[in-house]
C-alpha positions as CSV (number, residue, x, y, z in Angstrom):
1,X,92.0,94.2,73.7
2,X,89.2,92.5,75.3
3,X,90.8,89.2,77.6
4,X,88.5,86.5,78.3
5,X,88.9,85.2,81.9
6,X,87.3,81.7,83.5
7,X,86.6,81.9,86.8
8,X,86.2,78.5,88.3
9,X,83.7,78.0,91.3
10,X,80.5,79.3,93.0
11,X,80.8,80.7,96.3
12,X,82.1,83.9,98.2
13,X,85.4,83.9,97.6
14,X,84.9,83.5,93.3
15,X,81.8,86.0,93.4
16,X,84.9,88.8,95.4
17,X,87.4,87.0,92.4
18,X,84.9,87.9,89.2
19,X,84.0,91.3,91.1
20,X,87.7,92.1,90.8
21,X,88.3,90.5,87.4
22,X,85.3,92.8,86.0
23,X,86.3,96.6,87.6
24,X,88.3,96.3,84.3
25,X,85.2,96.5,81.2
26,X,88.1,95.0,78.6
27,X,88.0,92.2,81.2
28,X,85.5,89.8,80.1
29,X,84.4,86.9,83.2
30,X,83.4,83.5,82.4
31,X,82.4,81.3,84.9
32,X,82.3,77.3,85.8
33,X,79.8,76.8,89.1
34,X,78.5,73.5,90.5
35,X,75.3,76.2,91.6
36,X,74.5,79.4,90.6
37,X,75.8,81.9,92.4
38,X,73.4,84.8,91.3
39,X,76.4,87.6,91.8
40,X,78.8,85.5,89.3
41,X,76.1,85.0,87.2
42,X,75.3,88.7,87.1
43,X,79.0,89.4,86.2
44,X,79.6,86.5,83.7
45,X,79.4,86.8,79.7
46,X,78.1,82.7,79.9
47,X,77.7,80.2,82.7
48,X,78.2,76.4,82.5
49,X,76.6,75.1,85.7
50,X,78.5,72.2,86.3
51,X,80.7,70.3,88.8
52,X,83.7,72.2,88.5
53,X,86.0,68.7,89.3
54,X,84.9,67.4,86.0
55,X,88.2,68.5,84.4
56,X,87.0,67.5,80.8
57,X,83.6,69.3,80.5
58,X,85.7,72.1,82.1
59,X,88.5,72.4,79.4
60,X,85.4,72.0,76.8
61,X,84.0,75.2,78.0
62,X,87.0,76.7,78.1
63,X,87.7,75.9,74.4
64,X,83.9,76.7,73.8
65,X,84.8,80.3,75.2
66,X,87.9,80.7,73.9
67,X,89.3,81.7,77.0
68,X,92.8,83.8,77.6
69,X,93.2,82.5,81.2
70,X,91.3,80.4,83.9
71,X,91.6,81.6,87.8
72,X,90.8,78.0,90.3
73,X,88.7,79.3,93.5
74,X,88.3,76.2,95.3
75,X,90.9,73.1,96.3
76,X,88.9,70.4,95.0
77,X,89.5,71.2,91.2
78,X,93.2,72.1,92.3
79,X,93.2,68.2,93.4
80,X,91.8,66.6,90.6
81,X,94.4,68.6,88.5
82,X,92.3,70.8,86.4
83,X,95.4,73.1,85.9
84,X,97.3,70.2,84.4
85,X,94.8,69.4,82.2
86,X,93.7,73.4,81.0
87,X,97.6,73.7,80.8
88,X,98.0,71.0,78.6
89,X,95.5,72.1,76.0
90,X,97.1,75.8,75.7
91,X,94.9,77.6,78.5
92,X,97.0,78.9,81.3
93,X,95.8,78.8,85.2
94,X,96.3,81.2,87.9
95,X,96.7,78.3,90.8
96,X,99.3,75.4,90.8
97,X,99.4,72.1,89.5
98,X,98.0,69.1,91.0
99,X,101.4,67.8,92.0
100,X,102.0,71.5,93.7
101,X,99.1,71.7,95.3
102,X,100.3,69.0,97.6
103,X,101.0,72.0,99.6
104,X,97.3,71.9,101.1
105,X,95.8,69.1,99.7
106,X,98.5,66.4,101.4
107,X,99.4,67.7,104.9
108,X,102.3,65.1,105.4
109,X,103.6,66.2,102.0
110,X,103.6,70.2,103.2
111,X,105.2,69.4,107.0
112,X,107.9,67.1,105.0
113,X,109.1,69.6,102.7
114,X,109.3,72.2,105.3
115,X,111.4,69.8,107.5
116,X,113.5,68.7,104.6
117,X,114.3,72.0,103.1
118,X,114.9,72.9,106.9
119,X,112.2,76.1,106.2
120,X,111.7,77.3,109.6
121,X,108.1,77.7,111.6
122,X,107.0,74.2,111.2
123,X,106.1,72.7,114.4
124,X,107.0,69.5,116.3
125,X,104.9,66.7,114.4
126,X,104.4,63.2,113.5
127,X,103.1,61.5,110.1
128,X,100.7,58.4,110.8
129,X,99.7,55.6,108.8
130,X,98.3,53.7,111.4
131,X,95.4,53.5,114.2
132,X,98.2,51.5,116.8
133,X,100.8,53.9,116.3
134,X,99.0,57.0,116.5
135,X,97.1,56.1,119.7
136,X,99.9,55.3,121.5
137,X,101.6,58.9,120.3
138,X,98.8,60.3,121.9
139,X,98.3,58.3,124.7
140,X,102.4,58.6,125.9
141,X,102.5,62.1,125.0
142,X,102.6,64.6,127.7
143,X,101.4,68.0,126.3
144,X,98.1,69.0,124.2
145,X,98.2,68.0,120.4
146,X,97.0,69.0,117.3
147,X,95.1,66.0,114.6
148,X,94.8,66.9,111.2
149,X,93.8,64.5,108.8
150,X,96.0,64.1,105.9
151,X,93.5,65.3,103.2
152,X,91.1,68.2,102.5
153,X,88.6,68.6,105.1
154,X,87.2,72.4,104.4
155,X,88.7,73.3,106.8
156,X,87.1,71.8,109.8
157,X,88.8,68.2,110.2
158,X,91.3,69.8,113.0
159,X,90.7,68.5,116.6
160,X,93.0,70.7,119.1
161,X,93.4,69.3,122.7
162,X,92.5,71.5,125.7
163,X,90.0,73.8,122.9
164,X,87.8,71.2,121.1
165,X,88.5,67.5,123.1
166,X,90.4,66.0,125.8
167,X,93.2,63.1,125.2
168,X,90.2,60.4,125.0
169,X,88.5,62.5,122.1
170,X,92.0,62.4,120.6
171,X,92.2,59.2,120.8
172,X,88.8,58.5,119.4
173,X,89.4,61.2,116.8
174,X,92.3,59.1,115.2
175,X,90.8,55.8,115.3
176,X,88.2,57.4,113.0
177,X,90.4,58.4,110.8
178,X,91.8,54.4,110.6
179,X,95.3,56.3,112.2
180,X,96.1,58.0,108.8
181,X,96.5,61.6,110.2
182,X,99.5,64.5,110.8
183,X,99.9,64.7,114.9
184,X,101.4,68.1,115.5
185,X,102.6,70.2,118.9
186,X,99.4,72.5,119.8
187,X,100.7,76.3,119.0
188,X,99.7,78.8,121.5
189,X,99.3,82.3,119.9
190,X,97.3,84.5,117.7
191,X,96.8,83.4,113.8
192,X,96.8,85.8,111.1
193,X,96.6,84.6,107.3
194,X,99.4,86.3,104.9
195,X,98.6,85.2,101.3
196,X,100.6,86.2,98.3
197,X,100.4,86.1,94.5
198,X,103.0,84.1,93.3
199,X,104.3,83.0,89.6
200,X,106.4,80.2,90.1
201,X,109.8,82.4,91.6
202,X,108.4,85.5,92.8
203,X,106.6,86.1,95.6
204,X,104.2,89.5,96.3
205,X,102.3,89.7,99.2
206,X,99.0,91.2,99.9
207,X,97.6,92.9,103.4
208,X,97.3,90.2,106.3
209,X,94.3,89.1,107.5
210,X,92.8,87.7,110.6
211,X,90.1,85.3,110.0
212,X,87.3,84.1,112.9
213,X,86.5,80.2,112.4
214,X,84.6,79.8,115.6
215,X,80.7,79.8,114.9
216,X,79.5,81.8,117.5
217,X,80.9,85.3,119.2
218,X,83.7,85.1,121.8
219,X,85.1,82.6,119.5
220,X,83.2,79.6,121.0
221,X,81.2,77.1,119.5
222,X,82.3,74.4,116.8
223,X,84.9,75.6,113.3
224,X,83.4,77.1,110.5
225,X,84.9,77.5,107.3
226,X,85.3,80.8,108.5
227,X,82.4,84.0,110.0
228,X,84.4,86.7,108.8
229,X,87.6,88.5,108.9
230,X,89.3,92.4,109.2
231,X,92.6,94.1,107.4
232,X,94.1,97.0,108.9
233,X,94.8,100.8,107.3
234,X,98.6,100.1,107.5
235,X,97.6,96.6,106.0
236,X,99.4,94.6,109.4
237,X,98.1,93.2,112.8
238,X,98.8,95.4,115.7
239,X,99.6,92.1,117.6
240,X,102.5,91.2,114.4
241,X,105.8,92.8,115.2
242,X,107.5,93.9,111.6
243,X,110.2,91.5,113.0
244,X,107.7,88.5,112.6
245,X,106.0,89.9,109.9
246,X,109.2,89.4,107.6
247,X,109.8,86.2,109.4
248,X,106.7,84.5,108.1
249,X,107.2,86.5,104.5
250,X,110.5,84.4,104.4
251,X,109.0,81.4,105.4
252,X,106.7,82.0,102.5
253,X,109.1,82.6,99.8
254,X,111.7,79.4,101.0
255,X,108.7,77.5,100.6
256,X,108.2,78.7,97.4
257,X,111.6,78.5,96.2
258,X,111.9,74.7,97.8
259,X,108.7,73.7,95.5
260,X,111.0,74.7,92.7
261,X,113.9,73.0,93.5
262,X,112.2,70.1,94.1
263,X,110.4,70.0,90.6
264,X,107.3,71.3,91.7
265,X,107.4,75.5,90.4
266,X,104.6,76.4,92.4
267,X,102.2,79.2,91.1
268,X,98.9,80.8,92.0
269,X,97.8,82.1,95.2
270,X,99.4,81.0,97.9
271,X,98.1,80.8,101.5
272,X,100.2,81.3,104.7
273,X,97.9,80.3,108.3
274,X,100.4,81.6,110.5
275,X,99.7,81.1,114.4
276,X,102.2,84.0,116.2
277,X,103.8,82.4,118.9
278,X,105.9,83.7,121.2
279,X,108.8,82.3,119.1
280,X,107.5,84.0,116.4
281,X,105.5,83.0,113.6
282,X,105.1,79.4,112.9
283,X,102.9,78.0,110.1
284,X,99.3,76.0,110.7
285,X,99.1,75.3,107.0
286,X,99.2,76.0,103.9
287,X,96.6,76.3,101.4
288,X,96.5,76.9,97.5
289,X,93.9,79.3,97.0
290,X,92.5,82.8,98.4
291,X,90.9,82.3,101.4
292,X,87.0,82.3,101.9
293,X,86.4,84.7,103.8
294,X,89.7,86.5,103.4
295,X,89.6,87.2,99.3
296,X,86.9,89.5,100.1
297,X,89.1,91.5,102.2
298,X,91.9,91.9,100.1
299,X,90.0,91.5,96.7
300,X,88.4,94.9,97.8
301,X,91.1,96.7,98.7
302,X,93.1,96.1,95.3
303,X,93.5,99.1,93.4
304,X,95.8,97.7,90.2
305,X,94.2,95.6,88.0
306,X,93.8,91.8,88.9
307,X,93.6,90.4,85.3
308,X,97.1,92.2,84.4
309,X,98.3,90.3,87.7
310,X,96.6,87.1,86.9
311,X,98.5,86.9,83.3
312,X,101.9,87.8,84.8
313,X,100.9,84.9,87.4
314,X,99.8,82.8,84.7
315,X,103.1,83.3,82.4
316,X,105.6,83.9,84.9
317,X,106.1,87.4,85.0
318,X,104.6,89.2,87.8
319,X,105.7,92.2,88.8
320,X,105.0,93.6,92.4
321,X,105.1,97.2,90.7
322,X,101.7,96.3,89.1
323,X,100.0,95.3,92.9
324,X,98.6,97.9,94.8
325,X,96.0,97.9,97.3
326,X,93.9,100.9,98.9
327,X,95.6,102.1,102.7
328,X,91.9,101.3,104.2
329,X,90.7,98.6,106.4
330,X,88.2,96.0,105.9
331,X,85.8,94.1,108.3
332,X,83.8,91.3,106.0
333,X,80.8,89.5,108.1
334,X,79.4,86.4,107.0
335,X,75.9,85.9,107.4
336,X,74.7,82.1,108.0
337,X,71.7,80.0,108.2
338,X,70.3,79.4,111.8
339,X,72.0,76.5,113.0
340,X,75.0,76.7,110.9
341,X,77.2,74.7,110.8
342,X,76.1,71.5,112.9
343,X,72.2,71.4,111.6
344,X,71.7,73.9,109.5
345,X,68.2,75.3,108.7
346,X,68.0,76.1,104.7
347,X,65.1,77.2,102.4
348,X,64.8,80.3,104.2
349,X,63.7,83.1,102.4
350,X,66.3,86.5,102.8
351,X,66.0,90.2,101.7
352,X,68.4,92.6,101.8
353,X,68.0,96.2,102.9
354,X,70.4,99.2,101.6
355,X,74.1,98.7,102.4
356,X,75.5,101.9,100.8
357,X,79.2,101.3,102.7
358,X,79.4,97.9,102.3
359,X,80.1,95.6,99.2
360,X,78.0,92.7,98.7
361,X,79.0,89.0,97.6
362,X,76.6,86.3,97.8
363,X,78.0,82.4,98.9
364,X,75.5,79.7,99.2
365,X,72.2,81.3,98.3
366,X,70.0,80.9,95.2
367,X,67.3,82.5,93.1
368,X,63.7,81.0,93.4
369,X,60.7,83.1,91.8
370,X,62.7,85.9,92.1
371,X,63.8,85.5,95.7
372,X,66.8,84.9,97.7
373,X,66.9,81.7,99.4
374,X,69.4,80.2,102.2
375,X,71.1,76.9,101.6
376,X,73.0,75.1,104.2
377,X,76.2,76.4,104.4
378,X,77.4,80.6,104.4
379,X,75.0,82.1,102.6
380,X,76.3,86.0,101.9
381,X,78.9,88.6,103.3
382,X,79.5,92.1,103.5
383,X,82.4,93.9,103.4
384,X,82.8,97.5,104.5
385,X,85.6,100.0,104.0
386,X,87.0,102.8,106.5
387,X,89.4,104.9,106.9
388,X,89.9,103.1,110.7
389,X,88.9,99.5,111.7
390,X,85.8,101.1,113.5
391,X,84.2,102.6,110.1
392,X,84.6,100.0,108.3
393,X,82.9,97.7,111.0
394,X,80.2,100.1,111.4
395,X,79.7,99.9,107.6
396,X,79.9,96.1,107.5
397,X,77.2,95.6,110.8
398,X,75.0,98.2,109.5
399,X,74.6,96.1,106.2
400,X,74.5,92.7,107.7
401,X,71.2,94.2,109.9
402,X,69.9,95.0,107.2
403,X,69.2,91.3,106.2
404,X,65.8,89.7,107.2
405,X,65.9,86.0,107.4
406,X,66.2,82.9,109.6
407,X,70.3,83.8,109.3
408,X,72.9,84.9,112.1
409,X,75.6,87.0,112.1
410,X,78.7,87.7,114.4
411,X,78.3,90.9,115.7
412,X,82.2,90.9,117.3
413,X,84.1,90.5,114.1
414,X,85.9,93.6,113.6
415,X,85.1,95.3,117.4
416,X,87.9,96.9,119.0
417,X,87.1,95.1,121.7
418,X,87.9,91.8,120.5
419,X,90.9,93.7,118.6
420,X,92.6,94.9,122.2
421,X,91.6,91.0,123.3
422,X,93.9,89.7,120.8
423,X,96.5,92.6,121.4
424,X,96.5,91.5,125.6
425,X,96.8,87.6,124.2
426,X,99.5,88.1,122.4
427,X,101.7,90.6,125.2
428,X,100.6,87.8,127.8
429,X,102.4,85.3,126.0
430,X,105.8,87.3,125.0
């Protein structure tokens, strides 16, 4: 029987979702995109190019479609509570509900629960409302802090003392943001990214990821929404004791069951940024999606069949039986515009050469005449396979050289050398 699936979204992370959704041909993809992404569009039976927060023209697609299930990509639908709404009029969602997606959408609402369900790993912190209050926090406060604004940011609203500013750039952080922020303790480790399907009470997680927000290699230079990112063969972090490992798997799933206690059944894909302390694992955040770039990681390994998991997410009976993923290791490079992410440089013209190792998903990049051209934020990745880290980073570099363009890549994501960096970081701190 042929299921009709709407993918919601237009960059990376949906192209690596409708990829998966369409390995099975009785799978049929559908797609909602503010821009077209030329890979979804490939994939997709019909495309309504549209702002994918406009909940209403949404749901009338989906009825024009006749959809069987819709999977969210991005948070920004997830806030304006297109699951709610699709819900409402018979079409379920693989991603949570508006009031459960609190969990990344409304950082005071996340570190709350966790302290009031007394879920372990969240760090010292402070709500403000405030520009008086906060500044003095900061001001009277002897070690380095963390200041997250309270809403969506795309992941680059953080300002971390002693990395990004000093206490005065704090300070003059906050007062931009009129005081309303979350002021946490600054957690010194290595952060990996565990994310798990989940169906409202079960939990099943997929291989852990290490993303690379920094622009530029060596991890310096301003966040990005992320350069790229690596799994391993045994689908861990060599730098993740099993110890830890379960640790943060249990924070997961008493976060999980906490959202259900408290009225809030929480289902979807759910997103564990874990720094690795020498405590053990405590939680950055939480978000209520895949990540972008980390779906393509995990979205090619999976070997079972993600529109049979995306029903039993959907209707509440998922099965951790029916999730497999390939014992291979990923490395996915991002390739971005010159001068990403400050001032980037679009309406570049790019071609790309043969990448026989690597798959291919394209981000912020459209058609013209025929040609590709850049935009201004990422505009393609690769991901390539290997038995070891090493051949699959040697599949994923030789297919991101292959691009010709006024785009950059990091050439470090994946290296064993920054691997054995991280592994020394992490035995210097225990």
């Amino acid at each position: 029987m042929v299921m009709k699936a709407l993918v919601v979204g237009g960059g990376g992370r949906e192209h690596a979702i409708a990829a998966a959704l369409a390995r099975n041909p009785k799978t049929h993809v559908f797609s909602v995109m503010a821009k077209r992404n030329p890979g979804i569009a490939q994939i997709a039976k019909d495309v309504l190019l549209h702002k994918e927060t406009d909940t209403g023209r949404v749901l009338a697609f989906a009825k024009e479609c006749g959809i069987d299930y819709a999977v969210i990509g991005p948070e920004a639908p997830l806030e304006t509570g297109i699951v709610d709404v699709l819900e409402a009029a018979g079409f379920p969602c693989v991603g949570p509900s508006r009031a459960a997606a609190r969990l990344e959408t409304d950082k005071a609402f996340c570190r709350e629960l966790m302290h009031r369900n007394r879920i372990p790993g969240c760090p010292e912190y402070r709500v403000f409302d405030n520009t008086e209050d906060a500044v003095a926090f900061i001001e009277n406060h002897e070690g380095d802090l963390v200041v997250k604004p309270i809403g969506l940011t795309g992941g680059k609203g953080v300002r971390i003392m002693g990395e990004q500013v000093d206490r005065k750039g704090a300070v003059e952080y906050v007062r931009s943001l009129h005081g309303v922020a979350v002021i946490e303790e600054r957690l010194l480790g290595e952060e990996f990214t565990l994310q798990a399907f989940v169906d409202g009470k079960s939990l099943v997680p997929m291989p852990l990821v290490q993303d690379h927000k920094r622009a530029f290699e060596g991890d310096t230079g301003p966040n990005t929404g992320g350069m790229g990112s690596y799994t391993m063969p045994d689908h861990r972090m060599p730098f993740v004791k099993d110890a830890d490992y379960k640790k943060a798997l249990d924070i997961m799933m008493a976060t999980v069951a906490a959202m259900a206690q408290e009225g809030h059944p929480y289902k979807g894909i759910l997103y564990g940024q874990f720094m690795n302390t020498a405590k053990g694992p405590k939680v950055i955040e939480y978000n209520a999606r895949f990540g972008d770039p980390e779906a393509m990681n995990v979205l090619s390994l999976l070997s079972s069949d993600l529109g049979e998991i995306a029903c039993g997410i959907a209707h509440g009976t998922l099965c951790s039986a029916a999730v497999t993923f390939d014992r291979k290791a990923t490395v996915c490079k991002y390739l971005v515009p010159e001068g990403y992410p400050d001032k980037p440089v679009p309406g570049d013209t790019i071609t790309v050469g043969k990448h026989p190792g690597a798959l291919l998903y394209y981000a912020n990049i459209e058609e013209r005449e025929g040609s590709l051209v850049s935009l201004t934020s990422r505009t393609l990745a690769f991901v390539g396979m290997g038995d070891t880290l090493e051949e699959a980073e040697h599949h994923a570099e030789v297919a991101a050289s292959s691009v010709k363009g006024n785009v950059r890549y990091r050439r470090d994501i994946g290296t064993r050398k920054l691997l054995d960096q991280r592994i020394a970081h992490m035995k210097e701190l225990q």
